[in-house]
C-alpha positions in Angstrom: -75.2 10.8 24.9 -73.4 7.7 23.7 -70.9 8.0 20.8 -72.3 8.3 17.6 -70.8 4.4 15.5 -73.4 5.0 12.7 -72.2 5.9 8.8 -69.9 9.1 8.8 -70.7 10.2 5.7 -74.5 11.2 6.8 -72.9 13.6 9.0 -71.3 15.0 6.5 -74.2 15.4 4.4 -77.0 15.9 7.1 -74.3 19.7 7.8 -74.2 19.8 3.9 -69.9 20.4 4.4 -67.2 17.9 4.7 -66.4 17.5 8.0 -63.1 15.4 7.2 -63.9 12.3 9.6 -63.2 9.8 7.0 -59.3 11.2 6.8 -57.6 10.3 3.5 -61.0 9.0 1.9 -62.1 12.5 1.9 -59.9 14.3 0.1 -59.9 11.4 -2.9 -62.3 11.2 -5.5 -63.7 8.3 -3.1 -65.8 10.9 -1.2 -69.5 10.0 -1.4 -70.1 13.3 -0.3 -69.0 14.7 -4.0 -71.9 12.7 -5.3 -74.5 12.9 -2.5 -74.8 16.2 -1.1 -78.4 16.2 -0.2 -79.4 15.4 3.3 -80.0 11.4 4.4 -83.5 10.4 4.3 -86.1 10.4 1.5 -86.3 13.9 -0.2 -88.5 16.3 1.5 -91.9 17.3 -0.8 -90.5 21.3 0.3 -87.8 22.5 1.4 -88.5 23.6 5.4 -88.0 26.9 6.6 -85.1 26.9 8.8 -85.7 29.1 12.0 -83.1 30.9 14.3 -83.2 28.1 16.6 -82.8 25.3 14.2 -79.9 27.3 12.6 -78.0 27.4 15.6 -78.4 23.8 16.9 -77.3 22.9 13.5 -74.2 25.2 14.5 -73.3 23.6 17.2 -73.7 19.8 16.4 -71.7 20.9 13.1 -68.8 21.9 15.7 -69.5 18.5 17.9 -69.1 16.4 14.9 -66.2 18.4 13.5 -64.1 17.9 17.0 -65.8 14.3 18.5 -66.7 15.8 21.3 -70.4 15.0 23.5 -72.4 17.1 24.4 -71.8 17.2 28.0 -68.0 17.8 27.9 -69.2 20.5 24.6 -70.9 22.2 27.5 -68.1 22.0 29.9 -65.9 23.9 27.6 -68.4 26.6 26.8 -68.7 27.1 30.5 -65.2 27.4 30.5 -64.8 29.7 27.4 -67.2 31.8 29.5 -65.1 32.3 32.5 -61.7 33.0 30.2 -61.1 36.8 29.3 -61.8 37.5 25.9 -64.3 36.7 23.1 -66.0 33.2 24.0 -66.7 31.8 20.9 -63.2 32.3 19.9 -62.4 30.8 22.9 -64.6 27.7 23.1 -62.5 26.9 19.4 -59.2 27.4 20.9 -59.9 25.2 24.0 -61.3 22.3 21.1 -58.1 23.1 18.9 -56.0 22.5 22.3 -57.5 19.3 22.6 -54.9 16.5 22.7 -56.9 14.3 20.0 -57.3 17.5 18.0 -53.7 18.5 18.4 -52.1 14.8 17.3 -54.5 15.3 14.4 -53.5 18.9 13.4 -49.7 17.4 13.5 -50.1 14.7 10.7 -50.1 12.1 12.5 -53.6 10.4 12.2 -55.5 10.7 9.2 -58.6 11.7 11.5 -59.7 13.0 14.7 -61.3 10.1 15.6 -58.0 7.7 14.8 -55.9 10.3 16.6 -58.1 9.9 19.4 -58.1 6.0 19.2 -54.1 6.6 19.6 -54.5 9.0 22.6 -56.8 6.7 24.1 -54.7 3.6 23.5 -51.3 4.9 25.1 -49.4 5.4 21.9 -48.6 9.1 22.8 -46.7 11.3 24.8 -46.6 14.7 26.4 -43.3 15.9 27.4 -42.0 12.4 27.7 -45.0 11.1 29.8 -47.6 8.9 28.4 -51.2 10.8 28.5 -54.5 8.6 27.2 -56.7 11.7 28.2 -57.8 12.5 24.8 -59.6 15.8 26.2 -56.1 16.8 27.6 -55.4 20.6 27.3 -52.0 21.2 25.6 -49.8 24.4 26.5 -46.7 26.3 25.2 -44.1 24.5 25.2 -45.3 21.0 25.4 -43.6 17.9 23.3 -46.3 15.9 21.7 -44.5 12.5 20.7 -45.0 8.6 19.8 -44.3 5.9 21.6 -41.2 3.8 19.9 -43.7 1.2 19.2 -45.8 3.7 16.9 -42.6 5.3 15.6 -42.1 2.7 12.6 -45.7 2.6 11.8 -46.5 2.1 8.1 -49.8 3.7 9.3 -48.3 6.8 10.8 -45.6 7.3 7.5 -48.5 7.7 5.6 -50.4 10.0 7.6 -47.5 12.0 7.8 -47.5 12.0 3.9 -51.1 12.7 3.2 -50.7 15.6 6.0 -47.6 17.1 4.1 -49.0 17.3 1.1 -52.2 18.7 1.8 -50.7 21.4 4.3 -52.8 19.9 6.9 -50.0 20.8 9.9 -51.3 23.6 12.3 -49.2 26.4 12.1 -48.6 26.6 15.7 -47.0 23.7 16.0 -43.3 23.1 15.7 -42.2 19.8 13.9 -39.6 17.7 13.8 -37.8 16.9 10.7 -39.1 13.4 11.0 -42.6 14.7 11.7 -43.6 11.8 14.6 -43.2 14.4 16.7 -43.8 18.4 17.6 -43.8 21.3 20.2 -46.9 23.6 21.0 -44.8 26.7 19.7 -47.8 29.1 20.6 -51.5 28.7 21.6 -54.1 28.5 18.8 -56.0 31.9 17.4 -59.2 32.1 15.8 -57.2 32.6 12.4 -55.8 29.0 13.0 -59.4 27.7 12.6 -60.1 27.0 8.9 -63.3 25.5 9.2 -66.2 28.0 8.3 -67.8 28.3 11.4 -70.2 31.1 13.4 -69.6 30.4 16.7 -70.9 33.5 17.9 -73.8 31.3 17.0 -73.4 28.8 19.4 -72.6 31.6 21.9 -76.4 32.8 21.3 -77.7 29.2 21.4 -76.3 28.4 24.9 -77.2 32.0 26.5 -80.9 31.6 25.8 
């Protein structure tokens, strides 16, 4: 499945919930989804009964959009949430949480997922000194997420930090520098860490069918 390029904001509305992938435009009175909450397209004449399979592909693409991710690597995770010990709904959210694109996000430094991921993919960060462009990279403890010094002096990225201070936006787990272009994984990601509502165990039922 190719990338979606289309209007945002539908996405938002077609899962009825911001899904933040406008970055600061979404927490300003600027959001069209404050004034158009219903679902794109021309208004149903009822509403439809949603049934138990419909309610858990919505899940799930709610989760894709959320984190940018296809559905093929989606999949690839879930197969791999499956083989971890544990719970694997909880885990298929901490493997998308230790997402590099995710993580550069959850430090302040792109307004979006989707810009982060436009910096991973564009070689303006850095893991433990070493430039990584592998936007599904897996962080660990310990690892220094960083910016390359041309990024460092970016009006851009100032802002970001900002808007991401001020909104508490800045994952727990993470340790920042003072400057805040740069952090540590001070501990893997929990469930807790996850403020967006999702029922994952949802998803779990969808993909064990």
């Amino acid at each position: 499945m190719a990338r979606y390029r289309g209007p945002v904001c539908k996405l938002c509305r077609r899962e009825g919930l911001k899904l933040f992938l406008k970055g600061q435009r979404c927490i300003t009175e600027k959001c069209s989804f404050n004034d158009r909450k219903a679902p794109p397209g021309p208004p149903p004449k009822r509403r439809p009964k949603m049934t138990g399979y419909a309610a858990q592909l919505r899940e799930k693409q709610k989760v894709k959009r959320i984190y940018g991710v296809n559905e093929k690597p989606f999949r690839n995770l879930f197969a791999k949430a499956q083989r971890m010990k544990g719970i694997t709904g909880e885990n298929l959210l901490i493997l998308l949480e230790r997402r590099l694109d995710n993580v550069v996000y959850r430090m302040g430094i792109a307004s979006s997922r989707a810009q982060a991921r436009n910096l991973v993919s564009h070689g303006h960060i850095r893991v433990n000194g070493k430039r990584v462009n592998i936007a599904s990279y897996q962080v660990k403890v310990g690892d220094e997420i960083s910016l390359s010094e041309k990024m460092r002096s970016s009006e851009l990225i100032e802002a970001n930090i900002q808007m991401a201070r001020g909104v508490g936006l800045i994952a727990e787990w993470l340790e920042m520098a003072d400057d805040g272009k740069s952090g540590k994984v001070a501990q893997l990601p929990s469930r807790e860490n996850v403020d967006i509502p999702i029922k994952e165990q949802v998803i779990v039922e969808l993909y064990s069918k």
